[in-house]
N, C-alpha and C positions, 0 to 999 in steps of 0.2 A: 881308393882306386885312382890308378892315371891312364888316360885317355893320351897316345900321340896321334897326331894326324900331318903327316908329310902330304904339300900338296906340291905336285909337278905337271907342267905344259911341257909336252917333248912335240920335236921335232914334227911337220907332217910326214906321214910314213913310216915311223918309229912305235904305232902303237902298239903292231906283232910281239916287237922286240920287249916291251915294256911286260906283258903275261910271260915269256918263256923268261926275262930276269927274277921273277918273280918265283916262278917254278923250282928255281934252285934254291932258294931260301926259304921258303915257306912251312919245310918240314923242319930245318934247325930252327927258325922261333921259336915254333910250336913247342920246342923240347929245350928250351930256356926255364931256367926257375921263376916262378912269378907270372909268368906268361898267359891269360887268359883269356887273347882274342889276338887274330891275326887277319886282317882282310883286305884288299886289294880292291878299289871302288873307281868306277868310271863317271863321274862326272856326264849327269845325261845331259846335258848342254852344250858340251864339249867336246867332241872326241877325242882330243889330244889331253883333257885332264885328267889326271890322276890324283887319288889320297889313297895312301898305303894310312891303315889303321891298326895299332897294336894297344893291347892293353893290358897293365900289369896291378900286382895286388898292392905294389907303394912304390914310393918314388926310388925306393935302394933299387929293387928290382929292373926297374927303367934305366934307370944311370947305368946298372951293370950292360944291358943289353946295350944305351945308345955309345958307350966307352968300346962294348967288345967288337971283337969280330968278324960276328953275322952281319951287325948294321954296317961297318964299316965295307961289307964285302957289296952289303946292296946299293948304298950310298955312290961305290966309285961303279959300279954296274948302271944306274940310273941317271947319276951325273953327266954321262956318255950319250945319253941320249934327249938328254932334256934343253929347253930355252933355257936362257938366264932367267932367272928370277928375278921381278918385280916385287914392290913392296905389294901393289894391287890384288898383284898372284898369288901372295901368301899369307897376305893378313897377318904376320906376328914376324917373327926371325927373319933376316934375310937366307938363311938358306932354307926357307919354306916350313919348318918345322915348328907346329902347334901343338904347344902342350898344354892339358886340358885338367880339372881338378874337381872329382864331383865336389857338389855342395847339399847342403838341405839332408844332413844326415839321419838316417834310418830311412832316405825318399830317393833315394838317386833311380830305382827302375822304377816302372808304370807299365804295368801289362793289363792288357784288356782282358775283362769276364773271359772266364774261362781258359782261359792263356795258361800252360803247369807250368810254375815257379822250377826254376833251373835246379837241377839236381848238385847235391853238394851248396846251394845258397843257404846263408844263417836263418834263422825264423824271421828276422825284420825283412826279407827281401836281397841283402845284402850279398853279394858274390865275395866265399870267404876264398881262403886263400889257393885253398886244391878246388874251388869250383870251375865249372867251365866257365864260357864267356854269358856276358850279361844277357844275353836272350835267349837263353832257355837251349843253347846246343847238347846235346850230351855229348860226355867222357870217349874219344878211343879207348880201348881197352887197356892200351899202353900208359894212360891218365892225359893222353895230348889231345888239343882242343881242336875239334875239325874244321876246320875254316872256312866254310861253306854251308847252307842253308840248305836241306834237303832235296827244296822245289827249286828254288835258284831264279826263283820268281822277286825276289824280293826287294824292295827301292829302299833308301834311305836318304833322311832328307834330315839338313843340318838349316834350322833356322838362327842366327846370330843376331843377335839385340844386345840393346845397353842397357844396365840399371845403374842408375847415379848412386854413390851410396846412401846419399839421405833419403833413398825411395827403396830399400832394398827389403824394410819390414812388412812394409806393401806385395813389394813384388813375395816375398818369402811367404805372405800370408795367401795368396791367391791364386800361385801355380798350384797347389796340392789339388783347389779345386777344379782347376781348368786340366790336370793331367786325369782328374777322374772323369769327368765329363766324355774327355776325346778318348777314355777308354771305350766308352760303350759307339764309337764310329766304328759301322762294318769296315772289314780291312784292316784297320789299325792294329797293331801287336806290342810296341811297347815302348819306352824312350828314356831316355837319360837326362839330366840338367848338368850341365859341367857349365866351369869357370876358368878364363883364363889365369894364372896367376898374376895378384899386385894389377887387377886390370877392374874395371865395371862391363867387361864384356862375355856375358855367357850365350853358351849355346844349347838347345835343345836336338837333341841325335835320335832321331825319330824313326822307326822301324814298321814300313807299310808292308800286306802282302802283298802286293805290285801295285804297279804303275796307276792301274785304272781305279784302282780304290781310293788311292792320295788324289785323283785329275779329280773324282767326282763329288769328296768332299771340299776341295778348295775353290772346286766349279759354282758352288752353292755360296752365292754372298753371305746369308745369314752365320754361314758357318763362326766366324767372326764372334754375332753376337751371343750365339747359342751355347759354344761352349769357350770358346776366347775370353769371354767377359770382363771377369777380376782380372788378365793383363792385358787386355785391350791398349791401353794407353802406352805399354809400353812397343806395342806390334806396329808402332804409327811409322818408324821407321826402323829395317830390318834389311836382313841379305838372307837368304836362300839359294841352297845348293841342296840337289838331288842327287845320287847317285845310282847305279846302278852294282851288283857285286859280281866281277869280273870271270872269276875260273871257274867257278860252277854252271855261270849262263855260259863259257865255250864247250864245258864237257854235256853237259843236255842242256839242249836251246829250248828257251819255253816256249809253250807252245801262246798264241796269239791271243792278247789278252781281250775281252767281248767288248771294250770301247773301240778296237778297231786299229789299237796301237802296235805298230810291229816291233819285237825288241831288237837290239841293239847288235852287232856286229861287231868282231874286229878289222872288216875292212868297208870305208864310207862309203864305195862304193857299189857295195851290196845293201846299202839301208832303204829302207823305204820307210817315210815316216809318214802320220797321220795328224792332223792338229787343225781346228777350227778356223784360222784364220792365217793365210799365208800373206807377209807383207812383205814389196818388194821396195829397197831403199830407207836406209838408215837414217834420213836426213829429218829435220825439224818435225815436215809431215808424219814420217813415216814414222820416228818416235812416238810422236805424238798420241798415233792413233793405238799405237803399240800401249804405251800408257792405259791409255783410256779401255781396251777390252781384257788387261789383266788389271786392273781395278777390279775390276766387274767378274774376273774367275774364268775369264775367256781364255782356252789356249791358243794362242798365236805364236806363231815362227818369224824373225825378222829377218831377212839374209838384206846382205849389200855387197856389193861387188869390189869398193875399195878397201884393200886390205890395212888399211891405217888410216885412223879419223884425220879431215884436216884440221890444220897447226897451222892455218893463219888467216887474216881475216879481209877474204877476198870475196866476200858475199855477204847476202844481210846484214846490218847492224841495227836497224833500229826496231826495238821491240813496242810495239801500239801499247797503247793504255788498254785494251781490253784482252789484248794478248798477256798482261800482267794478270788480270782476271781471272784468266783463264787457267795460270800457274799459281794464285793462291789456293785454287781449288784444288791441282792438281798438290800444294805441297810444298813447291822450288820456290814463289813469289820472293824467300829471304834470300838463297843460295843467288837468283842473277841479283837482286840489289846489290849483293854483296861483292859479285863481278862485274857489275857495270857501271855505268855514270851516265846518269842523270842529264837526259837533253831538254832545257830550260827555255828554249825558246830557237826564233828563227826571226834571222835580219836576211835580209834580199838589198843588193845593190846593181843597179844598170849604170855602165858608161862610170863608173864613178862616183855614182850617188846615192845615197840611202833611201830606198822609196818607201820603204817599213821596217818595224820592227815589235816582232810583238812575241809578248811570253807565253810560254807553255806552261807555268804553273799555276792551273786555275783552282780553287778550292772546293769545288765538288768533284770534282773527278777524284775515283778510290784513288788509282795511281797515276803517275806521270809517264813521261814518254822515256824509254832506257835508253840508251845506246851497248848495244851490249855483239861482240862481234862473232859471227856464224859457229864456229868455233866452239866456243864457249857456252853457245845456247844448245849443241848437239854435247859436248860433257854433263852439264846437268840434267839434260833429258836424258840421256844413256844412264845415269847412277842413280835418276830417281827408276827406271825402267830396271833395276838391278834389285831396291829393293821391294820387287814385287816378283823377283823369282825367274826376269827373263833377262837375256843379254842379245847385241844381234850377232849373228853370224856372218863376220867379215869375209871380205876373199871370196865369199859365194854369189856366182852370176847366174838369171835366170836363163836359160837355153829357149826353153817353148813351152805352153802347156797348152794343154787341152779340159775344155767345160762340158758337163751333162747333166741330166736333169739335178744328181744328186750334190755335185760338187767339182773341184777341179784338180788335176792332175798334173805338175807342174815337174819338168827338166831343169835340175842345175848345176853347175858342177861348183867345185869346193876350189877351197886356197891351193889343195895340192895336186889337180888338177882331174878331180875322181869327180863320175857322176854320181848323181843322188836323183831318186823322185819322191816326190812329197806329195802327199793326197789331204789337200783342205777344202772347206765348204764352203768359204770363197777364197777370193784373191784379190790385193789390194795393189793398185801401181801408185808408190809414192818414189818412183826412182828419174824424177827429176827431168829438165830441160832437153834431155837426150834417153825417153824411156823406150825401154826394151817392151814393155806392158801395153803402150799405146802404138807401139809398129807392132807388136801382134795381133791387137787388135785391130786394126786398117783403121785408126781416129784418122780423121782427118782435121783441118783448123777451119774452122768457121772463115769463110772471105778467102784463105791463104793465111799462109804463115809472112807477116810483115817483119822487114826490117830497116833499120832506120843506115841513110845511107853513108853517115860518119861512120868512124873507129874513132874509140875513147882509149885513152890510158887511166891508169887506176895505181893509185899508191899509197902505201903507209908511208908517211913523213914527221919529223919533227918542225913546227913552223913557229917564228917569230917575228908577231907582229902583237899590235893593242887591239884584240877582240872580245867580247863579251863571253865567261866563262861557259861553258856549255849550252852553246848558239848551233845552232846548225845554219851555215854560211852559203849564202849563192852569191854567184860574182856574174853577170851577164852582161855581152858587150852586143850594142846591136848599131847596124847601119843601115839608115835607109827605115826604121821600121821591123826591119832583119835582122833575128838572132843571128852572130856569126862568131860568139867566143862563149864559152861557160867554165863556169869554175864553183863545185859544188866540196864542200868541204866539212868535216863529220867528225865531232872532237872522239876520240876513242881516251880511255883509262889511262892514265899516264901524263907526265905535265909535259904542254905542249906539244902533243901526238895530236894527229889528223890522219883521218884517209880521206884522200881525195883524189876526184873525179874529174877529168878533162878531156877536151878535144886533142890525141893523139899528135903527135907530126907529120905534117904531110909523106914524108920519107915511108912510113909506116904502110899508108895506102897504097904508094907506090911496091913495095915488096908485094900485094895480092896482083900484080899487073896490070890491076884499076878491076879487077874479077872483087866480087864479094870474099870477104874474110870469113873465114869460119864461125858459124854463133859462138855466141858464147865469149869464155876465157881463150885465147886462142896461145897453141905452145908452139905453135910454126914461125910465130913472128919473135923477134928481139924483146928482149924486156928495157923497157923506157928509163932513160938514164935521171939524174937527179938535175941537169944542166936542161934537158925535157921539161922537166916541167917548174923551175924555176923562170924558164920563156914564157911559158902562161902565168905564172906570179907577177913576173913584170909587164904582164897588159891587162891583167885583169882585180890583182889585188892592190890592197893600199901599198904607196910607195914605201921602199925601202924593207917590205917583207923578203925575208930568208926563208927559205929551206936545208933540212941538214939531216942525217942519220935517216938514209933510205933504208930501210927495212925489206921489202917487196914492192917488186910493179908489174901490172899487167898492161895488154890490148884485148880490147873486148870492144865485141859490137853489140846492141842493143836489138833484139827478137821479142814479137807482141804477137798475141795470138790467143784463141782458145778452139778447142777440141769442139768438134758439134755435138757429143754424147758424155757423160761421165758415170756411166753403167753401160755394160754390155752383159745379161746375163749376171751371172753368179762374181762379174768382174769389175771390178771399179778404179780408176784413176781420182789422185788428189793433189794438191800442191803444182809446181811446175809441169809435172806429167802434164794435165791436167790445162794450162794456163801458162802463161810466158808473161813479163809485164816489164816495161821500161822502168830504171831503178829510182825513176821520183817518186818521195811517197816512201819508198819501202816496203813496197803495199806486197812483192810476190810470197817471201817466207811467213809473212803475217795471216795472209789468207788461206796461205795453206794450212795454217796450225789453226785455221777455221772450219778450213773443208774436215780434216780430221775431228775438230772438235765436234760438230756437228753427225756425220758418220759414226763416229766410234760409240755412242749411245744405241742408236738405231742396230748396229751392226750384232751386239752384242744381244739383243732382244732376240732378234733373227736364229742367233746360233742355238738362244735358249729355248726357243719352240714357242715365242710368247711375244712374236711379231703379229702385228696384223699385217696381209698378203700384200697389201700396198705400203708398208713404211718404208722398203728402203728405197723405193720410185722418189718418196720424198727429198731423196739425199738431193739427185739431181734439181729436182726441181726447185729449190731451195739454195741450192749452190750453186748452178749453174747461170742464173742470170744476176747474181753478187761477182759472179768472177767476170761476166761481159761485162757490167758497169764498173768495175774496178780496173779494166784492161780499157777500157776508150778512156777514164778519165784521166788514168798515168800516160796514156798516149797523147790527150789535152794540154797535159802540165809539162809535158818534157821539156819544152823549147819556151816558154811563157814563164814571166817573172810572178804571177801569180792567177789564178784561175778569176778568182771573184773577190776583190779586196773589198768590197763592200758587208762579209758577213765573214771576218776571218775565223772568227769564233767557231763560228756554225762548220770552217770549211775543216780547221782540226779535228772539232769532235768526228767526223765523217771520214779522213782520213785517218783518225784512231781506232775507227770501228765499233765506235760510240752510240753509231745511229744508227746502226745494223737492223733491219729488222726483216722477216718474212711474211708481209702482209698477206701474200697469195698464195700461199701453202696451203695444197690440200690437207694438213694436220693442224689445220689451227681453227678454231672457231668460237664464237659469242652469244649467249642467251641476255638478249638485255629488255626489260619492259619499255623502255622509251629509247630513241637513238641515240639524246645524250648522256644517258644514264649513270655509263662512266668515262665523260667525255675528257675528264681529265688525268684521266689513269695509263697507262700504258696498251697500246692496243694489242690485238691478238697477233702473233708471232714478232712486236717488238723485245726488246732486252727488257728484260724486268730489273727494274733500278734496285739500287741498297737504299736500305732507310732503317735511321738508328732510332733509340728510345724504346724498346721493345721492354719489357720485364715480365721475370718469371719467377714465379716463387720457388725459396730456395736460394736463388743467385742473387748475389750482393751488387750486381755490377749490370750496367745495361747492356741490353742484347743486340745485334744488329739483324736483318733480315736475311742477311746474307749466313748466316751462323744458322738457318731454317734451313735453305733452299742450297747449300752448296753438297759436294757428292754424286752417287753413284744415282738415285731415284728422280721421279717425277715428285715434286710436291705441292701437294693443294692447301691452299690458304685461305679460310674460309672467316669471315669478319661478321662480325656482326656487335652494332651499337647499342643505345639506351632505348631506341624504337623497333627494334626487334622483335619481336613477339614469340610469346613463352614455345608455342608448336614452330616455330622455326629455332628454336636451343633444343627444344624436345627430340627432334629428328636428328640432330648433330653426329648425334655417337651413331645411329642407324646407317646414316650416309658416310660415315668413316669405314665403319665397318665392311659396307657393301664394295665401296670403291678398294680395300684393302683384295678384297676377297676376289675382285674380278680381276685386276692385276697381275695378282701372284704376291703381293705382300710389297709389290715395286712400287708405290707411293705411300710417302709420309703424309700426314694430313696433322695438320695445327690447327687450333679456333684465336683469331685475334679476337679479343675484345677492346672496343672502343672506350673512350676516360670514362663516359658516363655508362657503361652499361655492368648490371650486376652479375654478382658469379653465378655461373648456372648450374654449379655443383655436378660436374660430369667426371665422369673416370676418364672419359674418352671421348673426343681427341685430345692431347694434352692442349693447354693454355695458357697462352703469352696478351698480356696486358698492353696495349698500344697508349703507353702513358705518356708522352708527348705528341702524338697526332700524327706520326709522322706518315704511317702508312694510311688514315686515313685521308692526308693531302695527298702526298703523292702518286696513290692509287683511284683516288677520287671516290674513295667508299661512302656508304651513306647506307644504314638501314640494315640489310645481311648481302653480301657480295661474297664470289668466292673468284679466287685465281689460282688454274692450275700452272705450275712454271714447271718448263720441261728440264732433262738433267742440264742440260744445255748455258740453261739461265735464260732461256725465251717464254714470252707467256705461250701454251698451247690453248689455254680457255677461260673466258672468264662468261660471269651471268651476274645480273642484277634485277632482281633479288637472287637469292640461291636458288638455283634449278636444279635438282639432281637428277631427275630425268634427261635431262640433256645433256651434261657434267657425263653420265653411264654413256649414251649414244656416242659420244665425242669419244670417249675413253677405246670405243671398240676401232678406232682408225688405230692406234697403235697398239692394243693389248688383244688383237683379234683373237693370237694363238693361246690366251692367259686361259688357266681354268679356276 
């Protein structure tokens, strides 16, 4: 069999046109030799994609139809209304065209129990050569294949993976199992394995009976392990596309499926769509969080308002050490290494002179400080957010919504200028320094919104001079005691590239008529020439420094601020929205990919019915006074060559977010028999550190803790030494079990055992050997201690000795909703 699949992005307003070309040729495929599937699919994420689907009983068959013609006639029909094609757009050929080749012969369908094998199919399942199409359509009477689905309800979802060849016995020995598994999923009907040609890329062409059926098994984490399993390793990175099937949903509209979902339209702005989580603003934040609730099976919608990412690097660059942390978990940690460079330290000079110089690369810290520009860190969040089945929706701005007890009701309109409403059960504002989310809901900024009464210029340059490779540079001139010149400069990729940061030219203030400049990037003023800021080279840097090959320059003024609330109801603000910070530090895009990392856990309980009533009170509370002290202390450092040079050490780890912790969160809490029990361990809502030496039987190689506790759960670590006693190993499995069970299955639980303590021969919980001590130092174990660590990587609880009574108590602040 060969599978084609043309995929096309037309014009906005072109998608009418795109069913009635279709109309005309639909009947001549069908009555081609070979011919045994013809379908027209909307991209449910899309409404301007399309894949035309045809499928033939061999390749002569195909080449006859893609040489004749039919295709030729739909080709220059469709051409007329389509974008160019990208290579992103199309995955294979440049003019979109994917040809497909079953594999895994006598297996290519999988129909679920009770599903009747397609009439005209061989005995092995096979669609012979006068059979209909592969799902079971029957014959017109004429012997033409109907191209349409009875109910017209039906979704199809094309998952794309790679198998390397030297993994391909694996992968061939384990789908058979995992396609019989996901037969017995209510909903499910049937699928295909196809292969590109001469490629390691196949795809799985998967046939749901609607929408709601595919949302509620991918809604269920476990799903993954229960019938995924045997290709699990290969699912770890993938692309997914959904579609929907075009002319049969315009001739009967189905009727509304019981999650609540409305189907699909040909004009967007009759859609009304439904989805758990509406998030406003594409940016770091808004990725982020986006990431974090489709981990988890969470539906979320992302809309952003700029219809093209930007392309260059006029915002964030410097990614924290914990911000790297936070992307090994998520997956990317390799992709930015791989686009950034390495910021190694920071030298500070006043007047002239070097007053420090100290390195960045310390050897406990997991990672170092990146430099990596805004840019770049919204591409990898966008394509790791891709392959988990969501894209965001460009060009779309939010109008207004409206909140009630059950969810929110939000106005937007699209790239091509059509409204839409969306009904989710919350709403998230990650839409930055100018939110639409935070003027609708009257935030206001704690004190006022502060700005600083300079204009800075800002530029990518090439600079030459003799400076320390990947240093982050301050150059400060002061009189009198009085800063009155700076010069901040930030190696970016590329040999001898900088962006840098300065005091403006006076000429510049003069254009706002000495009135405040508009926050922000301002587009009303001139952009700063290269002779601009070569004047501030020559007063602030070492002599005889050049600049050359300006690239971009901005004016921008510096705005500090935070919001008095970061909930309103069913609505929440994060990042910028949220907080405004002066750019020392690089503290504002860092804390934002903290406010979502923190939320997007919580958020995602909530949606499942398996929050307790107060977690997401915790968002704010928790993050809101990390974003005050992160917002006065960049307001501290802006004008000062350094905060506290007496403990530089102490003051990077704190500006990496190293030291982050939530001592006073109402979700955190301790059972200890004496105060200092575990005085040397990490306290309740600090980061729970890595610590390596771990072993487990079976693996040849040592484990780290961080290979425990990373992912979507909570997980409990429960330790216990050579003084332990036999009724506290006895309980172990009892207390896994319980904690599993009141949950919902959301915490993993491990037993460390300490160097001297014996095997306690348990099925359960599994157990890892603490054979170099490490966690017993670093957590300050001693006897049986347990630490629960949240998805997050914070401790939620610890006790010493083990208390599981209290461990259950604590549990019910966040799993109140669990049964």
């Amino acid at each position: 069999m060969i599978r084609a699949m043309w995929r096309i992005r037309v014009r906005p307003g072109r998608a009418d046109a795109v069913v009635g070309v279709w109309r005309t040729v639909v009947d001549r495929i069908g009555a081609l030799p070979g011919n045994v599937l013809h379908d027209l699919l909307r991209d449910a994420d899309d409404p301007y994609s399309f894949t035309v689907v045809t499928e033939w009983v061999d390749e002569a068959a195909w080449r006859a139809y893609r040489d004749g013609p039919v295709a030729a006639c739909l080709t220059d029909a469709l051409d007329a209304l389509r974008e160019p094609p990208t290579r992103a757009d199309v995955g294979a050929d440049a003019d979109g065209q994917l040809v497909l080749r079953e594999v895994l012969s006598g297996a290519a369908e999988f129909r679920a129990p009770g599903a009747a094998a397609p009439s005209g199919t061989a005995p092995d399942g096979r669609a012979g050569a006068a059979a209909p199409d592969g799902r079971g359509r029957a014959a017109a009477p004429d012997g033409r294949v109907r191209a349409a689905d009875a109910d017209g309800t039906a979704v199809f979802v094309d998952v794309e993976i790679v198998v390397p060849a030297d993994r391909r016995v694996e992968f061939d020995r384990g789908y058979p199992q995992v396609a019989a598994r996901v037969a017995a999923v209510p909903g499910y009907r049937r699928e295909y394995l196809l292969r590109e040609p001469d490629s390691d890329v196949y795809h799985i062409f998967a046939e749901w009976a609607d929408e709601a059926a595919f949302r509620r098994w991918i809604g269920n984490p476990a799903h993954a392990r229960e019938e995924a399993g045997p290709i699990a390793p290969f699912l770890i990175e993938f692309r997914r596309r959904m579609f929907h099937h075009l002319p049969q949903a315009e001739k009967n509209p189905p009727t509304r499926p019981a999650d609540g979902r409305e189907p699909g339209t040909d004009k967007e702005s009759d859609v009304h769509t439904t989805t758990d989580v509406l998030i406003v603003g594409a940016g770091p934040t808004g990725l982020t969080v986006a990431v974090e609730l489709a981990r988890r099976g969470v539906d979320c919608r992302l809309i952003e308002k700029q219809a093209v990412p930007p392309g260059q690097a006029d915002k964030a660059i410097g990614i924290h050490c914990r911000t790297m942390e936070i992307w090994a978990d998520q997956g990317i940690a390799r992709e930015a290494m791989d686009a950034g460079i390495w910021l190694t330290g920071n030298t500070v000079y006043v007047n002239g002179e070097r007053i420090h110089q100290m390195s960045w690369e310390l050897p406990d810290l997991p990672y170092g400080h990146l430099g990596l520009p805004q840019y770049e860190t919204e591409r990898i969040l966008t394509e790791r957010l891709a392959t988990l089945g969501v894209r965001p929706r460009r060009g779309t701005e939010l109008v207004g919504f409206a909140q009630d007890a059950d969810g929110v009701t939000a106005t937007v309109t699209t790239a091509a200028g059509e409204t839409a409403t969306v009904r989710a059960k919350y709403l998230l504002g990650c839409d930055g320094a100018h939110s639409r989310v935070r003027e609708l809901l009257g935030l206001t900024f704690s004190g006022g919104l502060g700005r600083f009464p300079q204009l800075f210029m800002l530029c990518d340059v090439d600079v030459d001079w003799d400076m320390p490779d990947g240093h982050l540079l301050r150059f400060l001139h002061e009189t009198d005691g009085r800063m009155d010149g700076m010069l901040v400069c930030v190696p970016l990729r590329g040999e001898s590239r900088y962006r840098i940061a300065t005091l403006a030219p006076p000429r510049f203030f003069a254009q706002t008529g000495g009135q405040d400049a508009p926050p922000g990037f301002s587009e009303e003023l001139a952009e700063p020439t290269l002779d601009d800021l070569q004047v501030a080279l020559d007063r602030l840097a070492p002599p005889g420094t050049r600049a050359s090959n300006l690239r971009w320059s901005s004016v921008f003024r510096i705005s500090h601020g935070i919001v008095d609330r970061y909930r309103d109801g069913r609505v929440f603000v994060a990042g910028d929205a949220a907080h405004l910070h002066p750019p020392a530090g690089g503290q504002g895009m860092n804390t934002g990919i903290q406010d979502a990392w923190n939320l997007g856990w919580k958020l995602a309980l909530a949606v499942r019915g398996t929050a307790a009533s107060g977690l997401l009170d915790s968002y704010e509370a928790e993050r809101r006074p990390e974003g005050e002290e992160i917002v006065g202390r960049a307001v501290r450092m802006a004008f000062t060559d350094e905060l506290d040079r007496d403990d530089l050490r102490r003051q990077f780890l704190q500006e990496m977010g190293m030291l982050l912790s939530y001592p006073d969160s109402p979700i955190v809490g301790e059972s200890l028999s004496a105060p200092d029990a575990l005085r040397d361990g990490p306290r309740p809502g600090d980061r729970a550190p890595d610590v390596g030496g771990l072993r487990r039987q079976g693996v040849a190689h040592d484990l780290r803790l961080r290979d425990l506790t990373h992912g979507t759960r909570h997980t409990l670590l429960l330790y216990a030494d050579g003084t332990a006693g036999a009724a506290v190993l006895a309980g172990l499995a009892v207390l896994a079990a319980d904690v599993r069970r009141q949950c919902a299955g959301d915490v993993d639980v491990y037993l460390l055992l300490g160097p001297d303590a014996p095997d306690p021969r348990l099925l359960d919980p599994p157990v890892l050997r603490d054979a170099a001590g490490g966690f017993r130092t670093g957590y300050g174990a001693a006897g049986s201690a347990l630490y629960l660590v949240r998805p997050d990587g914070h401790v939620a609880f610890r006790s010493r000795p083990i208390d599981g009574d209290a461990l259950v108590k604590h549990l019910q602040l966040v799993f109140g909703g669990a049964r």
